[in-house]
Structure formats: structure tokens, C-alpha cells
N, C-alpha and C positions, 0 to 999 in steps of 0.2 A: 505510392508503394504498391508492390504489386499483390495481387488477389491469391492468400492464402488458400490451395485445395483440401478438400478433406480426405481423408484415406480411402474412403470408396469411389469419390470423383478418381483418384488416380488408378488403385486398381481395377477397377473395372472396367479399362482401355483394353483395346486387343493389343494396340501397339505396346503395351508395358506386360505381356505374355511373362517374359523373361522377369520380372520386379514382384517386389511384395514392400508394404512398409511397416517397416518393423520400429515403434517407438518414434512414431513421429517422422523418419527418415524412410527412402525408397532406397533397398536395399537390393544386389544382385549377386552372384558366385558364379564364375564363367569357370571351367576345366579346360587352363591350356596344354595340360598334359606334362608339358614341359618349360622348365622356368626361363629359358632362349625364349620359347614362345608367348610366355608370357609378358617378359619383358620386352613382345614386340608389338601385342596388343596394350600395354602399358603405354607403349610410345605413342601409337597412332590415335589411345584416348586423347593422350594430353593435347594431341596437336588439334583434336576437334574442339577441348575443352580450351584451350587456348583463341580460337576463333568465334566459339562462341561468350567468352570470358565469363565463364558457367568452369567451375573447377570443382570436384569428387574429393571425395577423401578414400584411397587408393591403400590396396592390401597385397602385397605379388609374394604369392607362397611358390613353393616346387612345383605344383601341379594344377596351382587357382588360382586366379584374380579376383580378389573380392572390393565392391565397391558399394560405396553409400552417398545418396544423393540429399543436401537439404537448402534450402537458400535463407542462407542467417539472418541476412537483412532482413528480411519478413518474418522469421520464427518459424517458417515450415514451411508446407512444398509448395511451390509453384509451376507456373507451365515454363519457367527455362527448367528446372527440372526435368520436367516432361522431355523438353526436346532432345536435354541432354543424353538424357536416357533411353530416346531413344535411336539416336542416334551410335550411341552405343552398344546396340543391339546389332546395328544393320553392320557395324565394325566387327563384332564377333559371330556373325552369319558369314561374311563376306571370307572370315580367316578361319572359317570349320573349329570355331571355339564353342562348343553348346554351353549353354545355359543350363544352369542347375538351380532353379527357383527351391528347391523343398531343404536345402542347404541354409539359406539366409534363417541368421539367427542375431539376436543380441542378447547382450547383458545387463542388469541393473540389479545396485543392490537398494534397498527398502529399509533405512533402520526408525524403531520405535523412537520416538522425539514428541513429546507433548508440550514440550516449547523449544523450537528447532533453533528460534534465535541464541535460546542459550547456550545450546553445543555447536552451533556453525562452525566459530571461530576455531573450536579445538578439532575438528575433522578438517578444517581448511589448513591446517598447521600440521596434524600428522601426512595427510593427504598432496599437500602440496595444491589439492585443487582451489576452483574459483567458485564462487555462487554467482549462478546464471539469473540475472536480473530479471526479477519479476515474477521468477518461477516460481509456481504453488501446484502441490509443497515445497520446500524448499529441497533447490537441487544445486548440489557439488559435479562442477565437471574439470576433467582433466584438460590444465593447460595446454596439452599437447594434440590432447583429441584421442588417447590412444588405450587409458581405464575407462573400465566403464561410471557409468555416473554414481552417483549417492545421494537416497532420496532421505532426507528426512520426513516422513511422514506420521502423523496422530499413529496412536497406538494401534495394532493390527491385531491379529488372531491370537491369543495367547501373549500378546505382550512381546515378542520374538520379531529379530532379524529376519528379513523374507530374503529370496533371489526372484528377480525381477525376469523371466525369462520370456523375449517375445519369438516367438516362431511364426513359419511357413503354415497360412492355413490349414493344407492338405496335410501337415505333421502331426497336428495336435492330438488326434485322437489315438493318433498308433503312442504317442511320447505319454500321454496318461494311461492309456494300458500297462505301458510298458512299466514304468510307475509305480502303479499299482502289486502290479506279477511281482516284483522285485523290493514288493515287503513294503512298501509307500501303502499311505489311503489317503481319500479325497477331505478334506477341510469345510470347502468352500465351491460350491459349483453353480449358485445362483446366475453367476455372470456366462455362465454357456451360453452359445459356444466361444464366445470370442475370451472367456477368462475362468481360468478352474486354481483354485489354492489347493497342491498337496502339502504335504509332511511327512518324513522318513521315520523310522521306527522311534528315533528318540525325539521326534519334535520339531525339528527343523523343519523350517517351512520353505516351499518353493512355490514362486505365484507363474503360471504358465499364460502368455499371451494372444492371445493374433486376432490382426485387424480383421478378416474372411475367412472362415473353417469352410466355404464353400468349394475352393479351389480345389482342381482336379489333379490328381498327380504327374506328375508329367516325367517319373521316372519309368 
């Protein structure tokens, strides 16, 4: 099986400039401007992802291609990843598609379960999803690939539902200000920088992520 990397083995490549990993996955946001264009750097991924038999999970909006890199067999990233990736990069150099690294975002939600086995079953029924073998805490993922997950995990800050929010290093600290300005406050900031817990005026919580607050901005 091949040799699971950690999140700081990948990002701290020069060649993965363009990536960040968000939740376990190497994640990227190219601007093709235009969805023609996009769907022409779509084309010419697949046909590298094809040769390398290394395949993406592929996002083509109006104006973005958004892509996320993970090798299932293994549970997380590896160097086909790597390659893929960057391989990918030299595809949207080569067609004047910039890369927009401080974009890559995901989702997750966090619900309170102090025995996860007991409500699995009824989130995997409203949800339609699967439980990912093995996973602690326990996690709900979309058959499809396309919700975000569902974590059942031990009770959290107040007993309360969180949002799972992983970002772009370089974002974190302007998204917690911003936060903040906008009637939020801080919970939870032990885990800085890589993890801060707010809460909005009535209590809801949102847990804000990233693997590196060091990255530079590259907007």
C-alpha cells in the first residue's frame, strides 16, 4: 500500500504552490474565466488523469474549476497525488488559467452524539449517506461525493451542532476578524492557529480550520 503523506509533507512543496489541504484532501480553485474554457482544461485534466490512472474529483462552474485530490485506497494523500497535482498545475500554466489557492474551502458538519452508534443509523436514513469504515468519530459521507460529511462526534462546546469549516491558511485570520466585526466571538482558540471555535450571536457555533496559517497570499 502506498505511504500515506502528512499535510505538511504535501504542503510545503514548492511544486504544490497552487494546493492547500483541506480535511484530509489536496484541494485547488483554477479561474477559467469562462465555462468553454473551463471545460477545456476539464478535458485535458482527465486525459492526464487517465494516463496516470490517478482520477480527481472535478467541480466546472462559469468562471472555476474546482478540484480535490485523495487516494481512497490508502485513506489519504499520497505521491500519485502529488503527481497528479502537479501535473495539473503545469496544464493551467501552460492555458493562462491562474490558480486561486486562498479560495479552496470545505465543509463539515460536527453533530453532538455521545453514542454515535445509536443515531448512525437514523442520519444514514434521513441522509441517504454511508459510514466510512473505521472512522473515529464517526463519519457519514455522501454516496455521491457531492454533501459534505457528518461527523458524529462526543459532545462539543455547549452541547450544540458545529460547522466544520476548513480554509486556505492565508484566509484564517482575515475570516475570524471578519467574524468577529459582524457580532460573532471567539469560543475556543486554544488550537491556534491551525483551529479557532466561534459562535454567532445566538450560539451557534462554527469551528474554522487550516492545516498552515503560514501561507502567503497570493492574491
Amino acid at each position: 500500500m502506498a505511504t500515506v503523506l502528512s499535510p505538511g509533507e504535501v504542503e510545503s512543496r514548492p511544486s504544490l504552490a497552487d494546493w492547500r489541504v483541506l480535511d484530509g484532501r489536496l484541494a485547488a480553485s483554477f479561474r477559467s474565466r469562462t465555462m468553454v474554457r473551463g471545460a477545456e482544461f476539464v478535458s485535458r485534466v482527465v486525459d492526464v488523469a487517465e494516463a496516470l490512472n490517478h482520477h480527481p474529483d472535478l467541480d466546472l462552474r462559469f468562471a472555476r474549476v474546482h478540484l480535490t485530490l485523495v487516494t481512497h485506497s490508502a485513506g489519504g494523500l499520497t505521491e500519485r497525488d502529488v503527481a497528479l497535482a502537479e501535473r495539473i498545475s503545469e496544464l493551467a500554466r501552460d492555458m493562462d488559467v491562474p490558480a486561486e489557492p486562498a479560495r479552496c474551502r470545505s465543509l463539515a458538519f460536527a453533530l453532538p452524539a455521545d453514542d454515535a452508534s445509536a443515531v448512525a443509523p437514523f442520519w444514514q436514513a434521513v441522509l441517504g449517506h454511508r459510514t466510512a469504515e473505521g472512522s473515529k468519530p464517526v463519519e457519514l459521507n455522501d454516496r455521491d461525493g457531492r454533501l459534505p460529511p457528518v461527523r458524529l462526534v462526543g459532545t462539543g462546546p455547549g452541547g450544540r451542532p458545529c460547522l466544520e469549516i476548513h480554509v486556505a491558511g492565508e484566509t484564517l485570520e482575515d475570516r475570524v476578524a471578519q467574524a468577529t466585526k459582524a457580532g460573532g466571538r471567539i469560543v475556543d482558540e486554544a488550537g491556534m492557529p491551525a483551529r479557532v471555535v466561534l459562535a454567532d450571536a445566538g450560539g451557534n457555533l462554527a469551528s474554522l480550520h487550516t492545516t498552515r496559517a503560514s501561507h502567503k497570499s497570493n492574491s
